[in-house]
PDB file of N, CA, C and O in Angstrom:
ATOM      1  N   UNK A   1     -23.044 -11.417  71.645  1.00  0.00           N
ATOM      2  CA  UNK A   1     -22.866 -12.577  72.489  1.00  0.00           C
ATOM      3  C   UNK A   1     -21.468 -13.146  72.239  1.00  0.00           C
ATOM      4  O   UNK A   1     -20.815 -13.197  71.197  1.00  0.00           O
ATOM      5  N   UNK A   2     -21.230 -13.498  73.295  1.00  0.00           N
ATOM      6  CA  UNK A   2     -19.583 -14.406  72.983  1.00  0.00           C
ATOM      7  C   UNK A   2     -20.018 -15.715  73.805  1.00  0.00           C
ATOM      8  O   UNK A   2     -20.781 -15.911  74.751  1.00  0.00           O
ATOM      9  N   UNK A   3     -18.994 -16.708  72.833  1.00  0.00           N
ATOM     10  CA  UNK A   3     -18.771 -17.957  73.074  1.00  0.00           C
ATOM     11  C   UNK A   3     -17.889 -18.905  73.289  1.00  0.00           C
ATOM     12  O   UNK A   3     -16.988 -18.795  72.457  1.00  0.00           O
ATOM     13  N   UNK A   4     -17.734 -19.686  73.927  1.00  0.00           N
ATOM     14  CA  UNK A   4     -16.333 -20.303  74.372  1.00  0.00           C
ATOM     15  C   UNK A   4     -16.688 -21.926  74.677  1.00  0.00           C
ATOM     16  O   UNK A   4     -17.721 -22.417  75.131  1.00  0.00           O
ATOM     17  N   UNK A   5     -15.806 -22.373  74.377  1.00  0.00           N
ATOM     18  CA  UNK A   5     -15.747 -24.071  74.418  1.00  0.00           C
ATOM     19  C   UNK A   5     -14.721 -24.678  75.485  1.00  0.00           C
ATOM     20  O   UNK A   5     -13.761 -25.326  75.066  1.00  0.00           O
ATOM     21  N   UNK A   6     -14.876 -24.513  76.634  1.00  0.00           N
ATOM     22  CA  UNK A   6     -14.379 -24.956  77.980  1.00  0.00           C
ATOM     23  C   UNK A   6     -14.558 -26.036  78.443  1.00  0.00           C
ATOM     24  O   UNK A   6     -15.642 -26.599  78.295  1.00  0.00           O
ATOM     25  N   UNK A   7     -13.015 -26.887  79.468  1.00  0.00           N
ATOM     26  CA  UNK A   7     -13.699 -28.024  79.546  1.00  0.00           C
ATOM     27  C   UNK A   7     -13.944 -27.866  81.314  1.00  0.00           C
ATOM     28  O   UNK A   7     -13.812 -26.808  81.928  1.00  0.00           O
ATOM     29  N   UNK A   8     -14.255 -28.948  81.807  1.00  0.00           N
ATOM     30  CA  UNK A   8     -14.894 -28.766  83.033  1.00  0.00           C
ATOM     31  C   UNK A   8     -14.065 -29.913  83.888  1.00  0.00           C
ATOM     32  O   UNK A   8     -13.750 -30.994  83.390  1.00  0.00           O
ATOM     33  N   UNK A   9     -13.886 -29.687  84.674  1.00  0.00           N
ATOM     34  CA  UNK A   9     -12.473 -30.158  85.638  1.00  0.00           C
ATOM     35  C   UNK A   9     -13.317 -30.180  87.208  1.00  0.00           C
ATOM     36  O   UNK A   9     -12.596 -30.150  88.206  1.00  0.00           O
ATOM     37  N   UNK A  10     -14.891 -30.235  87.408  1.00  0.00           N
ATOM     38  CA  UNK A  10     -15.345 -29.853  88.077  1.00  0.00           C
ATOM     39  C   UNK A  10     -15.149 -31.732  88.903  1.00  0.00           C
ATOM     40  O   UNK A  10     -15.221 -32.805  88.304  1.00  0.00           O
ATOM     41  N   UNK A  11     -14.964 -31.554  90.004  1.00  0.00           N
ATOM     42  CA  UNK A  11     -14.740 -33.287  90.651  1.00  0.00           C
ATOM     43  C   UNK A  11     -13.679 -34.323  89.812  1.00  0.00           C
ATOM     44  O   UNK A  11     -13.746 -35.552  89.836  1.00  0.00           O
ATOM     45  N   UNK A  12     -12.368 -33.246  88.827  1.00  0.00           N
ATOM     46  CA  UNK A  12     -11.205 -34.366  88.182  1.00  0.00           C
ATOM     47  C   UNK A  12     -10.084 -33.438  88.624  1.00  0.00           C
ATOM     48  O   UNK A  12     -10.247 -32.301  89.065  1.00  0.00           O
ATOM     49  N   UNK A  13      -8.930 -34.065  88.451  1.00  0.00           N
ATOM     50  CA  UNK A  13      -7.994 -33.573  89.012  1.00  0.00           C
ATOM     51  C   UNK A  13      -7.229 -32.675  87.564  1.00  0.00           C
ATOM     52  O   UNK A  13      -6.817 -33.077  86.476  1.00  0.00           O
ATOM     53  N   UNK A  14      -7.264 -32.003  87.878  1.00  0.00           N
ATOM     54  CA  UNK A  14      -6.472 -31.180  86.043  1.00  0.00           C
ATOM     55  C   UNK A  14      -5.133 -31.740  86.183  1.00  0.00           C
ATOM     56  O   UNK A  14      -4.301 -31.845  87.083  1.00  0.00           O
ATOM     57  N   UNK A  15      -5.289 -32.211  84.379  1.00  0.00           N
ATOM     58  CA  UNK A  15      -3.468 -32.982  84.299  1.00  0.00           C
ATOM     59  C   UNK A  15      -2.660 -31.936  84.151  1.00  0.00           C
ATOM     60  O   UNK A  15      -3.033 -30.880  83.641  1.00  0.00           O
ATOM     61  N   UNK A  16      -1.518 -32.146  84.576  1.00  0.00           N
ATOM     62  CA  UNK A  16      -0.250 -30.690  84.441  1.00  0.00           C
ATOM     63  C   UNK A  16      -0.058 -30.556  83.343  1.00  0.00           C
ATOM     64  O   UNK A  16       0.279 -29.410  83.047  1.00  0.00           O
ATOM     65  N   UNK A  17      -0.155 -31.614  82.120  1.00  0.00           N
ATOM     66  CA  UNK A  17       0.414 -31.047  80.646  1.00  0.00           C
ATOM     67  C   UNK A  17      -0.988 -30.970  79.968  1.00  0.00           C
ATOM     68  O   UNK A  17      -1.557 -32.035  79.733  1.00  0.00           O
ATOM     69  N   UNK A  18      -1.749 -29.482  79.547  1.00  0.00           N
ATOM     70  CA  UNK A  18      -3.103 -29.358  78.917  1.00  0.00           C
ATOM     71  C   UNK A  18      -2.550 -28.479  77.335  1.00  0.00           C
ATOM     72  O   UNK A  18      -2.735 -27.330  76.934  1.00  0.00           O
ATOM     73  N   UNK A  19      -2.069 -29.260  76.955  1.00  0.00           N
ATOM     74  CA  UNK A  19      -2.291 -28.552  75.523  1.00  0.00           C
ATOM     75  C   UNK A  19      -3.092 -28.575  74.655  1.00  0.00           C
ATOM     76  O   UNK A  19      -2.689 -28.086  73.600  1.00  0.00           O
ATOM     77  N   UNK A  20      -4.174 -28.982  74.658  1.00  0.00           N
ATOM     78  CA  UNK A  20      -4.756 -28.598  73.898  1.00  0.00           C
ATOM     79  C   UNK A  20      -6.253 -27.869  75.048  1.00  0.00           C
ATOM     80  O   UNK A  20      -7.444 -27.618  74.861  1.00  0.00           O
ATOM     81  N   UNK A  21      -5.483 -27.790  75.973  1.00  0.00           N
ATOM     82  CA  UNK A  21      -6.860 -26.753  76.469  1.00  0.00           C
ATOM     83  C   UNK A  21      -6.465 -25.677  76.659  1.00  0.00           C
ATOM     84  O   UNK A  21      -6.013 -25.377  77.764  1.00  0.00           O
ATOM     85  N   UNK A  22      -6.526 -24.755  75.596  1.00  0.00           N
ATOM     86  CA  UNK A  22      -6.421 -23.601  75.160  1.00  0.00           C
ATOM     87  C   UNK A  22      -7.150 -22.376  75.750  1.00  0.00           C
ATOM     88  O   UNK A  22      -6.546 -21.331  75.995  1.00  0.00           O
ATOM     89  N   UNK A  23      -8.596 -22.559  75.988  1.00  0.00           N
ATOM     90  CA  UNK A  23      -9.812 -21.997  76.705  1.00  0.00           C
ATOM     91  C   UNK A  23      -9.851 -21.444  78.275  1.00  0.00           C
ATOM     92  O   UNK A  23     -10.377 -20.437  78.749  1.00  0.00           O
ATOM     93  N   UNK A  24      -8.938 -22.708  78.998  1.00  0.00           N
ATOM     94  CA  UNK A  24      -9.264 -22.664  80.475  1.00  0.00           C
ATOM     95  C   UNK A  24     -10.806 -23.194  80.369  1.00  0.00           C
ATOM     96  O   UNK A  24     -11.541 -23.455  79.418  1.00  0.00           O
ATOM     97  N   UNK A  25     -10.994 -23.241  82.189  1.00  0.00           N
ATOM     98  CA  UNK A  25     -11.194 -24.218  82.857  1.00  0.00           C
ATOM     99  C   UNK A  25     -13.018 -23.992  83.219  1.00  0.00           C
ATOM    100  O   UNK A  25     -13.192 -23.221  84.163  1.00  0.00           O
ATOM    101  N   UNK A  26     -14.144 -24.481  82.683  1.00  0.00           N
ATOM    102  CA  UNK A  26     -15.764 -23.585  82.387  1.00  0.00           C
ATOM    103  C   UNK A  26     -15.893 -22.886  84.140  1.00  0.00           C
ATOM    104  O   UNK A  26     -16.731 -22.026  84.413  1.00  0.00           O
ATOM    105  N   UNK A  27     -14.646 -23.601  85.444  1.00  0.00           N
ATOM    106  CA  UNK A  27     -15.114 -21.993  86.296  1.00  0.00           C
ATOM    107  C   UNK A  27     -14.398 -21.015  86.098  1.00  0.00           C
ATOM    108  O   UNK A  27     -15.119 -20.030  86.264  1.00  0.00           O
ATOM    109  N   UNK A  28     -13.346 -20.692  85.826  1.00  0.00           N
ATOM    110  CA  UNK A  28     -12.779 -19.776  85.301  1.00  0.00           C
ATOM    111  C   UNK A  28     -13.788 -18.692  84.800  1.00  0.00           C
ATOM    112  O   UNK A  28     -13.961 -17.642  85.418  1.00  0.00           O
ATOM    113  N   UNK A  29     -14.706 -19.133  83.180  1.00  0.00           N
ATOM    114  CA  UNK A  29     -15.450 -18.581  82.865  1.00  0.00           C
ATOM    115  C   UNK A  29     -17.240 -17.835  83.518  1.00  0.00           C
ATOM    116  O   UNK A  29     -18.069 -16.947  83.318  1.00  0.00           O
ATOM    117  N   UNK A  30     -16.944 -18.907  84.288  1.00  0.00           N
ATOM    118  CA  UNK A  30     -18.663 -18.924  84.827  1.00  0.00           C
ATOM    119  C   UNK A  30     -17.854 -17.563  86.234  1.00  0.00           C
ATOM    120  O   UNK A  30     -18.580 -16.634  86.588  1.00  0.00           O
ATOM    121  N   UNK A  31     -16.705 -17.657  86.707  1.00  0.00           N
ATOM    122  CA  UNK A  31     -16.304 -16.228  87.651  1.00  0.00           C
ATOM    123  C   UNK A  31     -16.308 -15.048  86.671  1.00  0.00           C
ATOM    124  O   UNK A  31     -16.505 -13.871  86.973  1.00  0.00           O
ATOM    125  N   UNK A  32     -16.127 -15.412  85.773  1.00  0.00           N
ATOM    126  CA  UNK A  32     -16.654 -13.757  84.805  1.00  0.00           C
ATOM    127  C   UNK A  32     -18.116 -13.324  84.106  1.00  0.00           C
ATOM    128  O   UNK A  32     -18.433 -12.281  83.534  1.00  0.00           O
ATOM    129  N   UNK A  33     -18.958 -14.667  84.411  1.00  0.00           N
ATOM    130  CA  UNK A  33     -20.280 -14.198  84.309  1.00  0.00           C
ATOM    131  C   UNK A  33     -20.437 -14.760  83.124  1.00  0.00           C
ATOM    132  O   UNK A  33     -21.294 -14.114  82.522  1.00  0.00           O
ATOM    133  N   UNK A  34     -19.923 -15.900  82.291  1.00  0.00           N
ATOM    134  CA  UNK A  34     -20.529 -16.895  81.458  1.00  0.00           C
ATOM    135  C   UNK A  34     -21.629 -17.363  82.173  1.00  0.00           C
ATOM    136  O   UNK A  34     -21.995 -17.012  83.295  1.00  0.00           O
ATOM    137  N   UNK A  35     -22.178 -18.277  81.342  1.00  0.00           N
ATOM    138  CA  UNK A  35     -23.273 -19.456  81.856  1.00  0.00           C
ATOM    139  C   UNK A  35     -23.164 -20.316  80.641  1.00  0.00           C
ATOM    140  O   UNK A  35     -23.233 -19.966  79.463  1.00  0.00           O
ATOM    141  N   UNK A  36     -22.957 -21.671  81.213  1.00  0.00           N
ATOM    142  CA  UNK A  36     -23.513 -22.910  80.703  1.00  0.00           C
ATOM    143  C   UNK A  36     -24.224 -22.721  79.651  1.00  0.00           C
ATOM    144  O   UNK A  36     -25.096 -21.904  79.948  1.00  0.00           O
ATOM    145  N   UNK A  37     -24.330 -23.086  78.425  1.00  0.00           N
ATOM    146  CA  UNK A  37     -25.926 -22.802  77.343  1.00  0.00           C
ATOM    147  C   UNK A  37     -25.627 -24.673  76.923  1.00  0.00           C
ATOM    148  O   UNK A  37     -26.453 -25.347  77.539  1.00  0.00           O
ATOM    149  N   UNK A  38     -25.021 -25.230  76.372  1.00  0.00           N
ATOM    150  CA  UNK A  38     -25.305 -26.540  75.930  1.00  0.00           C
ATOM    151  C   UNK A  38     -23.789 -27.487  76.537  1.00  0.00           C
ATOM    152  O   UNK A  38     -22.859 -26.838  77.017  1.00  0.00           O
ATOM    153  N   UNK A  39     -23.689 -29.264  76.428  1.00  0.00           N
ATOM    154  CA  UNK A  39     -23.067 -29.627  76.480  1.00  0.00           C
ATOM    155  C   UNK A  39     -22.382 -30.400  75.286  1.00  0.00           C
ATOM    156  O   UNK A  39     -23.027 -31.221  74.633  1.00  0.00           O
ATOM    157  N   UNK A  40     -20.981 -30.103  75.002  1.00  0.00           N
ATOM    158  CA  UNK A  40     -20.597 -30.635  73.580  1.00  0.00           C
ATOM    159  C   UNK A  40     -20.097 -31.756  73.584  1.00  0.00           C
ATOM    160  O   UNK A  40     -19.817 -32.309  72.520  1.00  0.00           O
ATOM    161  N   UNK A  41     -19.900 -32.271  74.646  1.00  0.00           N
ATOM    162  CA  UNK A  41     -19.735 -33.673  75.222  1.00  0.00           C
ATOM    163  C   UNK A  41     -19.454 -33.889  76.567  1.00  0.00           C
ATOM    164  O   UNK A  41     -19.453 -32.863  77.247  1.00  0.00           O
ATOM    165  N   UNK A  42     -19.180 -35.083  77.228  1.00  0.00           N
ATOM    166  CA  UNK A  42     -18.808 -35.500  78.212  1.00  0.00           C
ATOM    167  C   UNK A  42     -18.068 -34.801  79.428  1.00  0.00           C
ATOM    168  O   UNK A  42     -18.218 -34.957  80.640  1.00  0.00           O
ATOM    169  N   UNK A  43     -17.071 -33.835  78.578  1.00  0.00           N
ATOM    170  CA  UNK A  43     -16.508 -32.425  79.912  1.00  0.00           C
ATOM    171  C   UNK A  43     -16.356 -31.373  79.498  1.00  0.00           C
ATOM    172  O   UNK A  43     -15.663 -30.515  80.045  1.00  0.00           O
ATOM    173  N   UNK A  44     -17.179 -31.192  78.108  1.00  0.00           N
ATOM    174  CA  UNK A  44     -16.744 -29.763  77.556  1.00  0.00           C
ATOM    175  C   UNK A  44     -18.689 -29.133  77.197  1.00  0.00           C
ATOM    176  O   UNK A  44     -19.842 -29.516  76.997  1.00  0.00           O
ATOM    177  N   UNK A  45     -17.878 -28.049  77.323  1.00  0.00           N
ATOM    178  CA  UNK A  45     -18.972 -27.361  77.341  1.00  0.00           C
ATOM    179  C   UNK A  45     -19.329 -25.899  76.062  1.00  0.00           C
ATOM    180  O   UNK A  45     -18.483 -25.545  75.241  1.00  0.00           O
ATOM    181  N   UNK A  46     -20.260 -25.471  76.140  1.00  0.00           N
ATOM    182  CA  UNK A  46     -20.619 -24.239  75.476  1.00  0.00           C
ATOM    183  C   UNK A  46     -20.906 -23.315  76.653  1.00  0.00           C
ATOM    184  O   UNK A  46     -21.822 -23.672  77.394  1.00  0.00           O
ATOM    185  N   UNK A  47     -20.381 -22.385  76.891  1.00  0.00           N
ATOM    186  CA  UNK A  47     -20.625 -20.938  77.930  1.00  0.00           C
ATOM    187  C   UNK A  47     -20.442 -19.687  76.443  1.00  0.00           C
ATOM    188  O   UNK A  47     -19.680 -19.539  75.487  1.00  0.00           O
ATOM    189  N   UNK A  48     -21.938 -18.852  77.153  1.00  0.00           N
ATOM    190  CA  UNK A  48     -22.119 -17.954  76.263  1.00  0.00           C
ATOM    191  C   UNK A  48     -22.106 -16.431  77.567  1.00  0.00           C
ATOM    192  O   UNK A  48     -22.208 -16.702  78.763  1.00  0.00           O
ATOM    193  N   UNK A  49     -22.008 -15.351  77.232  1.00  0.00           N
ATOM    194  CA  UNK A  49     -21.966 -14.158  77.472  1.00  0.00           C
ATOM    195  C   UNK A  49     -22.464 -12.787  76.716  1.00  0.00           C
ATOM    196  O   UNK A  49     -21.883 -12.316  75.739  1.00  0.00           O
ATOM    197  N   UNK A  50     -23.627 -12.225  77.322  1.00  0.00           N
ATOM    198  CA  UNK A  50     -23.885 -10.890  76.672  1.00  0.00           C
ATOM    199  C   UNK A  50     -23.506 -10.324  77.200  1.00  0.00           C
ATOM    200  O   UNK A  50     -23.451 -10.218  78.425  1.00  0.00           O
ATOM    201  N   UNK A  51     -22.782  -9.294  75.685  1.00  0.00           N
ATOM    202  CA  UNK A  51     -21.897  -8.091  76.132  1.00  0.00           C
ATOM    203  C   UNK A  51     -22.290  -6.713  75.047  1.00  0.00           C
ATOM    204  O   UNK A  51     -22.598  -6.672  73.856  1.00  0.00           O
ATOM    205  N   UNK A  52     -22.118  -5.692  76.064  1.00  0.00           N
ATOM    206  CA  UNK A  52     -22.658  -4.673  74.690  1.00  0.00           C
ATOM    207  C   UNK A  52     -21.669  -4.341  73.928  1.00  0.00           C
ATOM    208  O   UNK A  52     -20.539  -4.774  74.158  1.00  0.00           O
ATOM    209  N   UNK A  53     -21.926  -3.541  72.923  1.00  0.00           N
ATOM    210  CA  UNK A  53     -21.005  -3.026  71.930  1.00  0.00           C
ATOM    211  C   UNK A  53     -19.932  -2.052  72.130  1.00  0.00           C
ATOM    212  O   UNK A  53     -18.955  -1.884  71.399  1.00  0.00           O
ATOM    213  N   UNK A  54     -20.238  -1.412  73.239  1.00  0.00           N
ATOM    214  CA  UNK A  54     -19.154  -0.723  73.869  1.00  0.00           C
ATOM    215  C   UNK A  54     -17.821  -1.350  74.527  1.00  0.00           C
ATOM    216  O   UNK A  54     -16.697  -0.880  74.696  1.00  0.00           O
ATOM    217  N   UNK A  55     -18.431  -2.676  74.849  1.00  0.00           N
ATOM    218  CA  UNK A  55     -17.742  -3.883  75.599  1.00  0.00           C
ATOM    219  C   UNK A  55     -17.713  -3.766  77.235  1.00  0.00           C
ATOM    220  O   UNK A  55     -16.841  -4.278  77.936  1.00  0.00           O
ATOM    221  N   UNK A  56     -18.689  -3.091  77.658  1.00  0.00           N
ATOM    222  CA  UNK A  56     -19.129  -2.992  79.201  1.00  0.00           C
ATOM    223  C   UNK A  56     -20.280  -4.205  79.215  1.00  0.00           C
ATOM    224  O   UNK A  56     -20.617  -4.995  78.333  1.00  0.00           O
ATOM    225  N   UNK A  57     -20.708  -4.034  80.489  1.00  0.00           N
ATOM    226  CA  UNK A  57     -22.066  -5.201  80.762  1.00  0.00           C
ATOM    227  C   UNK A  57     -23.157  -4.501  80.178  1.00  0.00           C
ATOM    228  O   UNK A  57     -23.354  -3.286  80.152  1.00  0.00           O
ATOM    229  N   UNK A  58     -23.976  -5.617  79.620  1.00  0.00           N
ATOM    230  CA  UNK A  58     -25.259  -5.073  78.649  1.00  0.00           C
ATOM    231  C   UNK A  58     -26.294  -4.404  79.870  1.00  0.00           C
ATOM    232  O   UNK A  58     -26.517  -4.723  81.038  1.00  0.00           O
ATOM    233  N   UNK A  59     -26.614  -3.710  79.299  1.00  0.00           N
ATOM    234  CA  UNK A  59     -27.489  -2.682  79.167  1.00  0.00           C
ATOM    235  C   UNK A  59     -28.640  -3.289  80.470  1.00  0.00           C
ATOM    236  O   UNK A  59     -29.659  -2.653  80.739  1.00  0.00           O
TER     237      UNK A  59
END
């Protein structure tokens, strides 16, 4: 499984200077087939992904 801590920009306008958002943006992730699993606060999120060991789509 992989995991990522994204924030969500979903109805805000993204500020031009994001340094410390390192991750990109939870659609970014959710177009590669993350999903949502918990919220770590207010615009950030937990998106998780199963992947096999080969590193293709699981099985």
């Amino acid at each position: 499984m992989v995991e990522s801590y994204p924030e969500d920009f979903n109805g805000r306008e993204v500020p031009k200077s994001l340094p410390y958002m390192y991750n990109g943006p939870v659609a970014m992730f959710e177009r590669h087939g993350f999903q949502k699993s918990r919220p770590l606060g207010k615009h950030h999120w937990v998106v998780t992904k199963v992947v096999s060991a080969q590193g293709g789509a699981p099985a």
